[in-house]
N, C-alpha and C positions, 0 to 999 in steps of 0.2 A: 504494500500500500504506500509506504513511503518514496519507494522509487516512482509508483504512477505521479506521485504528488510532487516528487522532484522534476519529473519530466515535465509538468504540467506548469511550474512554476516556470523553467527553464523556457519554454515555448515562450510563454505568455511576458517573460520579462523581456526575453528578444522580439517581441512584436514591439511592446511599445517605446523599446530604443529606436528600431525603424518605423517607429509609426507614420511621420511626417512623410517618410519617404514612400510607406507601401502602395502599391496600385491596389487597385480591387481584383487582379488577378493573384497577385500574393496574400489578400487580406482572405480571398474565398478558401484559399489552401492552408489558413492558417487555420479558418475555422475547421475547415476539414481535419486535418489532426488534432485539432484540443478535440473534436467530437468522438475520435478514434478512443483517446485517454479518458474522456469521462465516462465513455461505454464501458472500460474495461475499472475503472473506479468502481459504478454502479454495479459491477458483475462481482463487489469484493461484500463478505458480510459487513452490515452495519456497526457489531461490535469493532469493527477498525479504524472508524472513525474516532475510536474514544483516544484523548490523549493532547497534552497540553503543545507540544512540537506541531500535530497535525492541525490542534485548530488553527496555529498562527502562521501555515503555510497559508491554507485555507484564506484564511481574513487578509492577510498580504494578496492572493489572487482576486481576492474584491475589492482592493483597493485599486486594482490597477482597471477595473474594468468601465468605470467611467470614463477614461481614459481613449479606450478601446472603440465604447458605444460612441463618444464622440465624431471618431473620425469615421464611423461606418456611415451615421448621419452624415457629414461631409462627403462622403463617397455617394450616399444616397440621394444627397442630393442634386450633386454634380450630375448623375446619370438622368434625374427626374428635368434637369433643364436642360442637358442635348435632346432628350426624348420630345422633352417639348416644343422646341425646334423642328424638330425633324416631321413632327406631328403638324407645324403649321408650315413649313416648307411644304408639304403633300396636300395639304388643305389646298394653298395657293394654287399649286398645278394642277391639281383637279380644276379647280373653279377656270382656271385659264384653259385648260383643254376643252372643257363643256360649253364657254363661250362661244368656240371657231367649231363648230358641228356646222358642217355643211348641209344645206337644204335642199341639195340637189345633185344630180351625179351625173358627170357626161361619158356617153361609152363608145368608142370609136371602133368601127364597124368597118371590114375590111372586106371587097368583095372581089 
């Protein structure tokens, strides 16, 4: 149990020295392995949680996690305003392609 909690500290302390820098494709792979380590946490019995070292790993990993949820906002955000973009960029060219519908059609006949 203490090694999951060592590995889970160790993850999670190198995330938020690079935090500034992660993209959202290292922040997803970050998630993807703390998720790996807490599956196999939850997979330990609960009597090994007890213990005054474990809690203050513990309590150290939720200190850092506002930290965390901040920049994932930030990243969430970012993706929510190119989306948005992109969403009225598509708007625009719709509306401009339905305007030139032509009303008529000439067909050239060769005899």
């Amino acid at each position: 149990m203490d090694e999951l909690l060592d590995q889970l500290l160790a993850l999670t302390e190198n995330a938020v020295d690079h935090l500034d820098r992660m993209t959202f494709q290292e922040l997803a792979e970050w998630v993807q392995a703390r998720e790996e380590i807490i599956a196999q946490i939850r997979r330990q019995p609960a009597e090994q949680f007890r213990g005054e070292e474990r809690r203050r790993k513990v309590e150290q990993l939720l200190s850092q996690s506002p930290a965390l949820v901040a920049r994932m906002e930030e990243l969430r955000a970012e993706a929510a305003l190119h989306l948005n973009k992109v969403g009225k960029a598509r708007m625009q060219k719709d509306v401009y392609d339905s305007a030139y519908t032509p009303d008529s059609f000439f067909i050239d006949k060769r005899k």
